[in-house]
N, C-alpha and C positions, 0 to 999 in steps of 0.2 A: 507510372501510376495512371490508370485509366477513369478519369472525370466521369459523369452519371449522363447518358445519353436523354437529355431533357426529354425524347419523344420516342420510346420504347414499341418494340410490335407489341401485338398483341399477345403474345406469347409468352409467359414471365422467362426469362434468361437462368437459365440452370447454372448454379455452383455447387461446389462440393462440401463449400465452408462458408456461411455468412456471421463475418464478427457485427454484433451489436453493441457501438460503442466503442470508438475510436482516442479514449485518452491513453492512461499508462498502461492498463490492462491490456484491452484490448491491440494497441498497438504494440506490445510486446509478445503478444502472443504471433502477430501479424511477421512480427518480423524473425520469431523462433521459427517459423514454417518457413522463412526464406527458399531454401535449398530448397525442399520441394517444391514449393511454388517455383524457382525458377527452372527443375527439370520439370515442369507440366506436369508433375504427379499430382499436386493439387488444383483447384481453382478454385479464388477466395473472392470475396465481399467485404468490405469494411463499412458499417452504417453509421454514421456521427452526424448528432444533430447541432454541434458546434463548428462554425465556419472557421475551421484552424488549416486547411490548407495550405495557406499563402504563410505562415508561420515559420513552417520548413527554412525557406529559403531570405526571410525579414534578416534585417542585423541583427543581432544578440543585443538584448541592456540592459544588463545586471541588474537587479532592482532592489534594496535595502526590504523592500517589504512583501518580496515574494515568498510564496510557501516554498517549503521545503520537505526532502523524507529523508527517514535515516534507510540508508541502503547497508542491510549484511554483505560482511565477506563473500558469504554462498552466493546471496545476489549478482555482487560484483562479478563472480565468477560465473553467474549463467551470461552476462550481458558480455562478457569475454569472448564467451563461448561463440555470441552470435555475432562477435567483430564489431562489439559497439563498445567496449570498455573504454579503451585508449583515448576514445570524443567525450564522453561522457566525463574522464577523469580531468578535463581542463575544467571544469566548476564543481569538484567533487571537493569536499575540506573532510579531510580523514580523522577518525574517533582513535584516539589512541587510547585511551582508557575511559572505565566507564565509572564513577562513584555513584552511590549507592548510599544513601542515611537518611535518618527520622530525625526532624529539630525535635531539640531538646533531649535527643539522647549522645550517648558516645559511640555506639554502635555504630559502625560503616563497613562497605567492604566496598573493594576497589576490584577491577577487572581489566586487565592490560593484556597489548598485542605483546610486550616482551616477552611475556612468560609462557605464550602461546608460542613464542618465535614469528610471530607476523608482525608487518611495520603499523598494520593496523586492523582493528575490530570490524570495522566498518566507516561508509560515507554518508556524509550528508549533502545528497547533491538539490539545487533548486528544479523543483517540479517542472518551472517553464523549458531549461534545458534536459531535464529527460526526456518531455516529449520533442523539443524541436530534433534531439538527436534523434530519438525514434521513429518521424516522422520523415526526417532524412532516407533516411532506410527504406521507408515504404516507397516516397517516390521512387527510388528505384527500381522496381518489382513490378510485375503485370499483375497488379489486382484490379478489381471492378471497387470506385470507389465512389462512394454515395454523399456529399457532404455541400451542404447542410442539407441533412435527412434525418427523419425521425419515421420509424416504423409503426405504420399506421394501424395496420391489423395484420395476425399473425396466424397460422390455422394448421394441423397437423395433415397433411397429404404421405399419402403413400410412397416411402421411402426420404419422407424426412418431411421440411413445414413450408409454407408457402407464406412469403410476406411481402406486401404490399407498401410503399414508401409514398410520404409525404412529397417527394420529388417527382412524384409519378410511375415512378420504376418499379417494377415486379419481380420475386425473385423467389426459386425453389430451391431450399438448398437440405443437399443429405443432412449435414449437422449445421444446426443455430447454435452459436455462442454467445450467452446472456454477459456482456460485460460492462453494462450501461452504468453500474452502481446502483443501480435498482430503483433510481429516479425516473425511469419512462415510462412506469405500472405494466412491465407487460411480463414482469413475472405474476401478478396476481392477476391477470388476463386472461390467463394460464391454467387457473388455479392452482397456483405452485404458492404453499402459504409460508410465513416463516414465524418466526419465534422470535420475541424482543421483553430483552429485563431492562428496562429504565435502571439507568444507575442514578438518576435525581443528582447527575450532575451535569456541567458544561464545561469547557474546555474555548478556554481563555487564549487564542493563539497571536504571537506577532512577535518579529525582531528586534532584538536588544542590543545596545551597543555598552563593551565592559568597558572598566577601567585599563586590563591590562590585557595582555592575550591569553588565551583559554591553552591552547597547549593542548586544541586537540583532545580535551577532558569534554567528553558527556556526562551530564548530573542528573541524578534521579534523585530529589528531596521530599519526602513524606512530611507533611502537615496535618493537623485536625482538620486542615478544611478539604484539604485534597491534596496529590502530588503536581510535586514543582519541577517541570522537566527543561534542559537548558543543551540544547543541541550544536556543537561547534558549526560554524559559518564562514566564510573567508574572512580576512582581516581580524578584528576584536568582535564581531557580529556573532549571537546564537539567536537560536531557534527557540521561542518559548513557546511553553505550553504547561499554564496554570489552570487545574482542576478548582471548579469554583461551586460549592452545593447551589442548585438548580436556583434561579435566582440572583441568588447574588453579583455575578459578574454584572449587571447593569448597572451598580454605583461605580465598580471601578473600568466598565467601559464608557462611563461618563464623565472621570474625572480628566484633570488637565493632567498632559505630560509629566511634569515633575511632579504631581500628587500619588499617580500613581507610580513612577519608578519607587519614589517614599517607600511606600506600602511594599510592592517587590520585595526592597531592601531589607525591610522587618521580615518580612515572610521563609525568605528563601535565606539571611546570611548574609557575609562576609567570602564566604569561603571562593565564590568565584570572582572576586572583587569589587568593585563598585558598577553598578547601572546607569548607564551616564546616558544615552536616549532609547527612546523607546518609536517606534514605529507605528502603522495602524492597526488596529486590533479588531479580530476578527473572533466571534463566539460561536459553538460550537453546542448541542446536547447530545450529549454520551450515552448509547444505550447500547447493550451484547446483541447483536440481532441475524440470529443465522435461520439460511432457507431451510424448509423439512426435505427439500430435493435438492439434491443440486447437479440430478441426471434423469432423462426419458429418454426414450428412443428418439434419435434425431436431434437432442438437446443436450445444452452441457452448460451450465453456470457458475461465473466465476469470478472471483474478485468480489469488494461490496456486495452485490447481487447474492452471492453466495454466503459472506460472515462480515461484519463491522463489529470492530473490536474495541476497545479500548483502548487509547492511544500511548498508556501508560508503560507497557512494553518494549515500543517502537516497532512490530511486526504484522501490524496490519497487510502494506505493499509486498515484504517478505513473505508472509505466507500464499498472498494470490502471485506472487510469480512462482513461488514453487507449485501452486497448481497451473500455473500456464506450462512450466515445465512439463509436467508428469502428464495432463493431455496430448502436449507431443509428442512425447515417449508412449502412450498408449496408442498413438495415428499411427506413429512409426510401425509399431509393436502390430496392430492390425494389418498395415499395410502388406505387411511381409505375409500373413494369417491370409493376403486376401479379402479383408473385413473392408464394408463400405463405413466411411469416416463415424455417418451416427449410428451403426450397428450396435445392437442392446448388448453385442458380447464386447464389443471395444470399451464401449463405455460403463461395464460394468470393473473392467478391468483399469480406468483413471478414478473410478472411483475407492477402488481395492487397493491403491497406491496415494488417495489423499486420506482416506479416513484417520489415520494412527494423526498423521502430521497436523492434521485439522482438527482433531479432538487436544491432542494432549499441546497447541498453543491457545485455543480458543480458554481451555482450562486454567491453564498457566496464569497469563495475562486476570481472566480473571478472577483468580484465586489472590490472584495478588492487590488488583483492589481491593477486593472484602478484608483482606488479614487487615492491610494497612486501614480501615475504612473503619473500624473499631474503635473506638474513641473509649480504652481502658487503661488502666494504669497499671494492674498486671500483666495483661498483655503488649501492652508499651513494653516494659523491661523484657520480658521472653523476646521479642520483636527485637533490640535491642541488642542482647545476646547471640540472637540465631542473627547475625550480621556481622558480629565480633564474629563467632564460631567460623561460619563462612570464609573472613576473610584469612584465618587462620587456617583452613582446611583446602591446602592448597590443590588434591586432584577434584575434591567439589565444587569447588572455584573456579577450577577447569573444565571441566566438564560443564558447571552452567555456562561460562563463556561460549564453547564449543558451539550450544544448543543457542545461543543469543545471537553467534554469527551463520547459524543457518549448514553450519557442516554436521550438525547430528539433529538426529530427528524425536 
């Protein structure tokens, strides 16, 4: 991995690819281009304005209150692909089944790797070790690496954009890859606008420790106030993530540890055992917020930047790696065409291969708020029923599993 030359000519430094935005996205994408980047068929940029370099190679230390994602099978199997599975799977705690129900009703349906014949649905690995393994991977690699850098200005040039780094470094590259999360404004720098529905709620996040071991069971619990999501972790440790109407999560990120486990308890059940500590809790406001672009000439946007979803699915990460995929599959796909990386035909052709998959989860996920987000008593019971039904309709069953671990579209 090549460090950022503090005193640049004058010249800005030609690449072929500059990723903006060096966490999971963008580093995944970094390291899906391995192979070419190390036959010199490409040459990449990585910009991050977060000083995680030295990270790679720190010790690991597990940490009770780090984040976490739920990673799909399909996932699993792209990070396979790129020979990062097998590192990544020493802090992976595997989803063997997924439950499914509304308190207060009897309706559930349950979702297992048995019946799939997989040992499991998916992982839930902690954020800090995807990236240190991802990170891993890069220093390997001859990229040009910019870090701590934030791109200062950015400007469309002939055969791709010209962007100018907070480190002082210059840099022309045929395709810009947006994958900062959309925190650095330079999609609306741009004038690349997006779309945002306030769901008028927040998203309650932090580590729980049960009474007994989870066994590998992901919960998904529908409440009036929001859904209660409870994500397996090594040891008796899950992953929470309680949906709170806008607002309200301030009393209970104020309260004392044991008041709020309390409350948990009422909230969510018995059913996954007792709540026995709680961790620091981090709040969150939920809103559906997808770009009206997420392609120009020369440009390609992805991850965050691209859709924030509701977390109530688990497919937020899942979906932008399946578009980090499917743009290397269109570089590929050009390369051989001849196509330079941000050619308007290459990249009409990653976006001809995200649309279906980016419409119908952005839909999904949030169709599925709203059902459950209806505070009726007729539709409680219908609600209720189409879950019994569900779980009784064993190839629908399947078939949504299929689509939840990322091997159907």
């Amino acid at each position: 991995m090549n460090r950022t030359d503090k005193h640049p000519s004058s010249a800005p430094a030609s690449v072929d690819i500059a990723i903006v935005g060096g966490g999971l996205v963008g580093a995944s994408l970094a390291c899906a281009l391995a192979p070419l980047i190390e036959q010199g068929a490409l040459s990449v940029a990585v910009i991050e304005a977060t000083p995680i370099l030295e990270l790679a190679s720190a010790p690991f230390q597990p940490s009770f209150d780090a984040r976490a994602s739920a990673i799909a099978r399909g996932s699993a199997e792209h990070f396979a692909g790129m020979g990062l599975w097998s590192a990544m799977a020493e802090q992976a705690a595997p989803i063997r089944t997924i439950h499914v129900s509304e308190r207060g009703r009897f309706g559930a349906t349950r979702l297992t790797g048995e019946e799939l014949g997989v040992e499991a649905l998916g992982h839930v690995i902690p954020n800090a070790w995807m990236g240190r393994v991802l990170h891993r991977r890069l220093a390997e690699l001859p990229i040009a690496w910019h870090c701590p850098a934030r791109v200062e200005t950015i400007a469309p040039v002939a055969g791709g954009h010209r962007l100018r780094l907070s480190d002082g470094g210059e840099l022309e590259a045929g395709l810009t890859v947006l994958a900062d999360g959309g925190r650095s404004g330079l999609k609306e720098r741009l004038g690349i606008a997006s779309d945002s529905q306030p769901y008028d709620q927040v998203a309650l996040i932090a580590s729980v420790e049960m009474s007994r071991p989870h066994g590998g069971v992901a919960w998904e619990r529908f409440t009036p106030e929001g859904p209660i999501a409870l994500l397996p972790l090594a040891g008796n440790a899950m992953e929470l993530v309680w949906t709170h109407p806008l607002g309200a999560e301030q009393r209970r990120l104020a309260l004392s540890d044991g008041d709020f486990l309390a409350e948990l308890q009422r909230a969510f059940g018995d059913r996954a055992g007792r709540f026995r500590r709680v961790g620091s809790r981090h709040a969150y406001p939920l809103s559906l917020v997808t770009a009206r672009e997420t392609t120009r000439p020369g440009l390609a946007v992805l991850g965050n930047a691209a859709h924030a979803l509701h977390p109530v699915a688990g497919q937020g990460f899942n979906l932008a790696l399946r578009g980090v995929m499917d743009l290397v599959a269109a570089l590929e796909a050009g390369r051989e065409r001849g196509e330079a990386p941000g050619s308007p035909a290459l990249l009409a052709d990653f976006e001809a291969r995200r649309r279906a998959d980016r419409h119908n989860v952005i839909r999904f996920s949030d169709g599925l708020v709203r059902l459950f987000g209806i505070d009726s008593a007729l539709l409680s019971h219908a609600r209720a029923a189409g879950l019994i039904g569900l779980n009784l309709a064993g190839p629908l069953r399947r078939g949504l599993a299929r689509r939840a671990m990322g091997l159907e579209r």
